[in-house]
C-alpha positions as CSV (number, residue, x, y, z in Angstrom):
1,X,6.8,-28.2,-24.7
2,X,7.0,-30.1,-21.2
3,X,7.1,-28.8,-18.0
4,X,10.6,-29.4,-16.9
5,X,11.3,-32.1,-14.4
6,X,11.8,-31.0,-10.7
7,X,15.3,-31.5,-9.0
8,X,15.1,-34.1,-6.2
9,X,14.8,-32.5,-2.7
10,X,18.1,-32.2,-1.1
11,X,17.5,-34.4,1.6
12,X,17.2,-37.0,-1.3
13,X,20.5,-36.4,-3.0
14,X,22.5,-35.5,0.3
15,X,22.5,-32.1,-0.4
16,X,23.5,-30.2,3.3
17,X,24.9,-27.1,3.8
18,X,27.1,-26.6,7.2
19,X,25.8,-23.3,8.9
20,X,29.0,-21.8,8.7
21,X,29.0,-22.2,4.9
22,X,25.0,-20.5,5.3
23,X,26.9,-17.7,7.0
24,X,30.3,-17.3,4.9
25,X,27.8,-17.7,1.7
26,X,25.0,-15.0,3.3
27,X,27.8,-12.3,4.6
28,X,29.6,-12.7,0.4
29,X,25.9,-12.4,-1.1
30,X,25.5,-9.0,1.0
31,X,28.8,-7.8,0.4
32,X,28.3,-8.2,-3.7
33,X,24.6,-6.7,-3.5
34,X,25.1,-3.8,-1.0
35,X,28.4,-2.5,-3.5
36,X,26.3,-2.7,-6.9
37,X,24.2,0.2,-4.9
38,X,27.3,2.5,-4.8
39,X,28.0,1.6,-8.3
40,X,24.4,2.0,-9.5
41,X,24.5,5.3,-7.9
42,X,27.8,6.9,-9.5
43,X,27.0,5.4,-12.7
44,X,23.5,7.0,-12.3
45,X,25.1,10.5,-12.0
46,X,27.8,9.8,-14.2
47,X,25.2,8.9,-17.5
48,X,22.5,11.1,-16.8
49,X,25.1,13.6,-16.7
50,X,26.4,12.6,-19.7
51,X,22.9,12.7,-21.5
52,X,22.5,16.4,-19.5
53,X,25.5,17.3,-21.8
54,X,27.3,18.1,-18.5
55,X,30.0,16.6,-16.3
56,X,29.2,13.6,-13.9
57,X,31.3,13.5,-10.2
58,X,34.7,14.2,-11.4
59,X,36.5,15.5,-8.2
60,X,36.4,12.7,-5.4
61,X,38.5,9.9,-6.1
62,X,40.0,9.0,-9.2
63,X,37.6,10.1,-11.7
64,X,35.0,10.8,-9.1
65,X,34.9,7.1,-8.5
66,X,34.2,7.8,-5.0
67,X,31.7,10.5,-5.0
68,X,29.1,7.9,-4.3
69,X,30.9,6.7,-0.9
70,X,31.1,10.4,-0.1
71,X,27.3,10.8,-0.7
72,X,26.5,7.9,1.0
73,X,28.4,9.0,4.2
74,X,27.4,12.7,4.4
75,X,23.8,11.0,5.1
76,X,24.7,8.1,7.3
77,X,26.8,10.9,9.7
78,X,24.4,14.0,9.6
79,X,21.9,14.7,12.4
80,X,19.3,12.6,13.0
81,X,15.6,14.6,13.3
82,X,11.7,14.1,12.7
83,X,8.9,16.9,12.7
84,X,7.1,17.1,16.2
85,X,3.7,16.2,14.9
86,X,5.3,12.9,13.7
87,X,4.5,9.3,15.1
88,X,8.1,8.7,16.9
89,X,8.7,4.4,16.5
90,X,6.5,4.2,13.1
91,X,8.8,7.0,12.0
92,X,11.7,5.3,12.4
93,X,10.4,1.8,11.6
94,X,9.4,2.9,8.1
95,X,12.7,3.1,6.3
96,X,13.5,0.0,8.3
97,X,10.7,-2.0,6.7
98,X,12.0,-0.9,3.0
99,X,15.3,-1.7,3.7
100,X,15.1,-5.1,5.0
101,X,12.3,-6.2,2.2
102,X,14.4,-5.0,-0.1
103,X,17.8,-7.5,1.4
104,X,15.5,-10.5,2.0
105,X,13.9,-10.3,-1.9
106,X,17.8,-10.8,-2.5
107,X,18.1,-14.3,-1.0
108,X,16.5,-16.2,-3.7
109,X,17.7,-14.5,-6.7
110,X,20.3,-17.4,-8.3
111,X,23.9,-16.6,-9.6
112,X,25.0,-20.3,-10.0
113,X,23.4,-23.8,-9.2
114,X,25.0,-26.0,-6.7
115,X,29.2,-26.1,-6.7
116,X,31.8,-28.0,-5.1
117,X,34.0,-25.9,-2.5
118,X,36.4,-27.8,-1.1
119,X,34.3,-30.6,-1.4
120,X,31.3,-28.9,0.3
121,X,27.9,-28.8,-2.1
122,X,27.2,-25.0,-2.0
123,X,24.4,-23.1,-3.4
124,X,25.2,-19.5,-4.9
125,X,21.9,-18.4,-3.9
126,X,20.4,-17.1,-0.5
127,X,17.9,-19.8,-0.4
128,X,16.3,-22.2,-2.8
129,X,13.2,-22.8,-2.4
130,X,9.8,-24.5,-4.4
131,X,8.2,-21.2,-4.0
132,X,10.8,-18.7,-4.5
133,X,8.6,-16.6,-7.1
134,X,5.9,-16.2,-3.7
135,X,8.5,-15.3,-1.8
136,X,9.6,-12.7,-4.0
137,X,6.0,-11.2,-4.1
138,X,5.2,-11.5,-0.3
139,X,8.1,-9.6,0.8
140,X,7.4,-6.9,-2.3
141,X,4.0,-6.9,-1.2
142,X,5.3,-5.8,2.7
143,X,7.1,-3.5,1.6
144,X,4.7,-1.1,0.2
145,X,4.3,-1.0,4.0
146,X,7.1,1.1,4.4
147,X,6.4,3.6,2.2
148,X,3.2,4.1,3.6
149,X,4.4,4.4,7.7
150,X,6.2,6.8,6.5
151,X,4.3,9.4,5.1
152,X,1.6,8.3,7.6
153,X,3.7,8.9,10.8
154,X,5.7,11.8,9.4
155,X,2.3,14.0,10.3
156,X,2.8,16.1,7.0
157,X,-0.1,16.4,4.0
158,X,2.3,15.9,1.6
159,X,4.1,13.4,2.7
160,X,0.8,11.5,3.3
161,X,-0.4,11.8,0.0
162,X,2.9,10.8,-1.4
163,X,2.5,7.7,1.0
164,X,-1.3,7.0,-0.7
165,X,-0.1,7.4,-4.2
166,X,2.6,5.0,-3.6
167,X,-0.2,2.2,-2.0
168,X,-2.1,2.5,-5.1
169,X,0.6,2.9,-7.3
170,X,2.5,-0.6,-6.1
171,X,-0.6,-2.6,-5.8
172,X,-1.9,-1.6,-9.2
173,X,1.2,-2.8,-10.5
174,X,2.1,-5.7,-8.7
175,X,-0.8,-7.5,-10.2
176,X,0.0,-6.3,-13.9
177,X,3.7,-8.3,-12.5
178,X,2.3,-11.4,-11.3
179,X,0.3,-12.1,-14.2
180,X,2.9,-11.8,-16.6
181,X,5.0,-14.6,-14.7
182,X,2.1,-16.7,-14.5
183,X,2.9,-18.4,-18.3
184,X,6.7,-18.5,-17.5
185,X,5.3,-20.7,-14.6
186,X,3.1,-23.2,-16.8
187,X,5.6,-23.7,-19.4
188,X,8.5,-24.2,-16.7
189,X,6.5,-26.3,-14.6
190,X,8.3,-24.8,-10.9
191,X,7.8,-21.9,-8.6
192,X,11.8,-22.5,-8.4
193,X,14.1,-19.9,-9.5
194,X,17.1,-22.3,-9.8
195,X,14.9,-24.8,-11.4
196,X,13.5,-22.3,-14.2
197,X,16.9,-21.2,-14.7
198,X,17.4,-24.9,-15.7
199,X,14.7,-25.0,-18.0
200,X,16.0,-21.9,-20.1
201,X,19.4,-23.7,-20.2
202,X,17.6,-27.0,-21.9
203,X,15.3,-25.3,-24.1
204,X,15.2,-21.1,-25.0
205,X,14.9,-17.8,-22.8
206,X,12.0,-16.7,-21.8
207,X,12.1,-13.5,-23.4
208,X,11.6,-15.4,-26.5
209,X,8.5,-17.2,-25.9
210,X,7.1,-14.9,-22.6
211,X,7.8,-11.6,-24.8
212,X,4.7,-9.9,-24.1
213,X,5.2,-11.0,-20.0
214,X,8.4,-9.6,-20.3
215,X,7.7,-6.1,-20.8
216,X,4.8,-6.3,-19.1
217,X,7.4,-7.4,-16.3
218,X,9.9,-5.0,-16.8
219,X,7.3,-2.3,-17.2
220,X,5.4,-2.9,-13.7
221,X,9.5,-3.0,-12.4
222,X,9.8,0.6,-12.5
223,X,6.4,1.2,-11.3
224,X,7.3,-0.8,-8.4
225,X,10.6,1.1,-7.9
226,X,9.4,4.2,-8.1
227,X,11.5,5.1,-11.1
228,X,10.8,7.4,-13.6
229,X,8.5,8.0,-15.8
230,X,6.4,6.1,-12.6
231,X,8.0,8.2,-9.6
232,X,4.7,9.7,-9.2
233,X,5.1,8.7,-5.3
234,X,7.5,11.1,-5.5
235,X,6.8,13.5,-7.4
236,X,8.7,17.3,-6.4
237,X,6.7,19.5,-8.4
238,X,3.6,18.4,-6.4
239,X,4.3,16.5,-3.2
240,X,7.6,18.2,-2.4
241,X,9.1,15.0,-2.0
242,X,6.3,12.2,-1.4
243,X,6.7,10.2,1.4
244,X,9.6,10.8,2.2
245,X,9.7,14.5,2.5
246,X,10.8,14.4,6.1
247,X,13.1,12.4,6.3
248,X,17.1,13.2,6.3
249,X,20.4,11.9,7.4
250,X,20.0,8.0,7.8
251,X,16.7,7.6,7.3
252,X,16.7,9.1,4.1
253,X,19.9,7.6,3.1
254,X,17.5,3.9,4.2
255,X,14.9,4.6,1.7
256,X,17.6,6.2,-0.4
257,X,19.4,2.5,-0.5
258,X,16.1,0.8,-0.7
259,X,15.2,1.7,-3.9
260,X,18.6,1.2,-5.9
261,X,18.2,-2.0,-4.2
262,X,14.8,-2.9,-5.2
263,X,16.4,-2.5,-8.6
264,X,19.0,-4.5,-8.1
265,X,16.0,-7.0,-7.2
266,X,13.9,-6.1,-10.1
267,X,16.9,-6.4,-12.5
268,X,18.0,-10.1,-11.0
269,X,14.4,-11.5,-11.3
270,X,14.5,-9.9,-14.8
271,X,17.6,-11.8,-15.8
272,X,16.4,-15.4,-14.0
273,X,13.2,-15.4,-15.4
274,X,13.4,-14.5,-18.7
275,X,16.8,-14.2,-19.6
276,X,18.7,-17.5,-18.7
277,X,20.1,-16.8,-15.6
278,X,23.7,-17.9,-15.7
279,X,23.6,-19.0,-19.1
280,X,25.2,-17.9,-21.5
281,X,24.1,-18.4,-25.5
282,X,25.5,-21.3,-27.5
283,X,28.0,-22.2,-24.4
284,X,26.2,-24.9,-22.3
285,X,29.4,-25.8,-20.9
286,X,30.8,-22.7,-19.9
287,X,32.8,-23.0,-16.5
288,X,31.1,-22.2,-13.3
289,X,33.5,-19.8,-12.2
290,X,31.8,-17.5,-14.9
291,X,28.5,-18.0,-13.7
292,X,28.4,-15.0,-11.0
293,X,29.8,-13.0,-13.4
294,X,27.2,-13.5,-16.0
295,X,24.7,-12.7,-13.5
296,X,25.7,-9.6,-12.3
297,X,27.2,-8.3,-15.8
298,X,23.1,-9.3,-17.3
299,X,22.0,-7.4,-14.0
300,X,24.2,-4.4,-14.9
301,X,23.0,-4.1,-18.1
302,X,19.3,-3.6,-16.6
303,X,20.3,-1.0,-14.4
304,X,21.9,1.0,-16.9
305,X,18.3,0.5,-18.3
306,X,16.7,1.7,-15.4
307,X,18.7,5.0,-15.7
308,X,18.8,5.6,-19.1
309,X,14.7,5.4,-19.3
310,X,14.9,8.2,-16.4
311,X,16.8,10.2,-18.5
312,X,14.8,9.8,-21.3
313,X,11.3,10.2,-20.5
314,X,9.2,12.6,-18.8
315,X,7.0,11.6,-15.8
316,X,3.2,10.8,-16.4
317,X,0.4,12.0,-14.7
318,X,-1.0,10.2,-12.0
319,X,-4.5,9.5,-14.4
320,X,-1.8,8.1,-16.7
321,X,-0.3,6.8,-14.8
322,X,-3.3,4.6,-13.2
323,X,-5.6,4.3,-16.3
324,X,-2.1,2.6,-18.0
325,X,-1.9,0.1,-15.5
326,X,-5.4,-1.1,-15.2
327,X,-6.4,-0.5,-18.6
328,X,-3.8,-1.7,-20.8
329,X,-1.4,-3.8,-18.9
330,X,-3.7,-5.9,-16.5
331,X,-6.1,-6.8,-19.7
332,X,-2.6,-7.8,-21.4
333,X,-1.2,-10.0,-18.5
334,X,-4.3,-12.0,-18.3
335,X,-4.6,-12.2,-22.6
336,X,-0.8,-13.5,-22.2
337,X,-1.1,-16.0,-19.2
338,X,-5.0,-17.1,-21.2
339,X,-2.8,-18.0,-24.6
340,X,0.3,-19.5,-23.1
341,X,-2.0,-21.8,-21.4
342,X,-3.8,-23.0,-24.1
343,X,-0.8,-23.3,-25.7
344,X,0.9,-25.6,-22.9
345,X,-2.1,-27.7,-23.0
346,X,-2.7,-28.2,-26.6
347,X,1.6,-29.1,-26.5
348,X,1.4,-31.6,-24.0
349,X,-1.5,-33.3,-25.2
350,X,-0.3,-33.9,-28.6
């Protein structure tokens, strides 16, 4: 199995966008991604009601369609406060930090390749970039920074330790997450996200080969988001709230957004590294109108994922929760990235 060939830089093949297009194209990719949270969140309410054996939001809008916009604006519109003991700017910046880590992870996540638009070469992505898998990681790996201003400056013990178990809890797992992508990077050959798309369409998912990376992936996702069974950051029975315990209003509803859009991040990564991207099996030629759509329709799927685990299993302990990451998912990662690249080798030098 070859690495797969790397696309010509676009100064090479004329590629240019206008910055009006960068714009137009940045303002649509915000619009889609900031209404999948509303959607995330009544579907949320509306399954794990279902699984409750009680009703979802069934009173605003047509089959509570709109309780989410409801919830969403009772936040943004209430009263803005913060403890007296608290660290005024770092208070604020906190939910800040989450939020725009969060958008900017967004940007490289692919839902076509290049098109023709009026006979302007557009990319359906943020950015492309040879090192959009770094990217990913360096703005995940800021983030963390937000969750732990904001139990650090909202002067409260709980909300502190809520801010200490996140730290430990996102770096633990990031690593656990990086390693598994290391052997979809040696058999792809690219740090590109457009470009391993490619690869997938040429040869098979990732999930097929990478199937141990991809739980290990999907796994260290909800650690990362803070989603049950891993919402040990924050957990109610012992931390109130975690680190955001004193936060309300806006804020709240920032750090509130932030993590339905981390998985929205987590569940596009998902789908363009291990499970084709826009393609769609046995159809190479499908039109590429329909390539968006397969995107967000695989990312939906994920995040009815995401919801249905949290209705299904109970939270760990925090020694679980730890001992699980170091113990059995790191020593995996590395086993997985240490076969696949023996593997690659022995491949390409037969």
């Amino acid at each position: 199995m070859t690495p797969a060939l790397s696309a010509a830089p676009f100064a090479e093949v004329g590629y240019f966008e206008p910055w009006w297009i960068q714009i137009l194209k940045s303002l649509v990719l915000f619009f889609v991604v900031f209404n999948l949270v509303p959607l995330a969140l009544l579907g949320e309410r509306k399954l794990l009601g279902r699984l409750q054996h009680r009703y979802g939001p069934n009173r605003v809008g047509p089959y509570g369609s709109l309780q989410a916009m409801a919830d969403i604006g009772k936040l943004v519109f209430k009263e803005q406060f913060r403890p007296r003991t608290s660290i005024g700017w770092l208070f604020s910046l906190a939910p800040v930090i989450a939020m725009v880590c969060a958008v900017a992870t967004m940007a490289v996540i692919p839902f076509s390749d290049t098109v023709d638009i009026f006979g302007t070469q557009v990319g359906l992505y943020g950015i492309d970039t040879d090192i959009g898998i770094l990217y990913a990681f360096a703005f995940g790996g800021i983030a963390f920074y937000g969750l732990m201003l904001g139990g650090w400056a909202s002067g409260s013990k709980y909300s502190f330790l809520g801010a200490m178990r996140a730290a430990a809890q996102l770096i633990s797992y990031e690593v656990s997450q990086g390693l598994a992508l290391v052997g979809v990077i040696m058999m792809a050959g690219t740090l590109s996200l457009t470009e391993i798309v490619e690869y997938q369409q040429n040869t098979l998912w990732f999930i097929i080969p990478q199937f141990v990376g991809f739980l290990i992936f999907l796994v260290s996702g909800f650690a990362e988001t803070n989603r049950a069974p891993f919402d040990l950051a924050e957990a109610d029975a012992e931390l109130i709230g975690g680190y955001n315990t004193e936060y309300g209003g806006g804020r709240f509803a920032a750090f509130f957004a932030a993590e339905y859009l981390n998985m929205v991040v987590v569940s596009g990564l998902t789908v363009t590294l291990f499970l084709g991207g826009w393609n769609i099996p046995f159809w190479n030629d499908a039109p590429t109108f329909l390539d968006p759509i397969v995107v967000i329709v695989k990312m939906l799927g994920f995040l009815l994922f995401f919801i249905w685990v949290r209705g299904t299993l109970p939270r760990l302990r925090y020694d679980q929760l730890m001992s699980f990451g170091w113990k059995v998912l790191l020593p995996l990662a590395t086993l997985n990235a240490l076969v696949t690249a023996i593997i690659v080798v022995a491949v390409n030098e037969s």
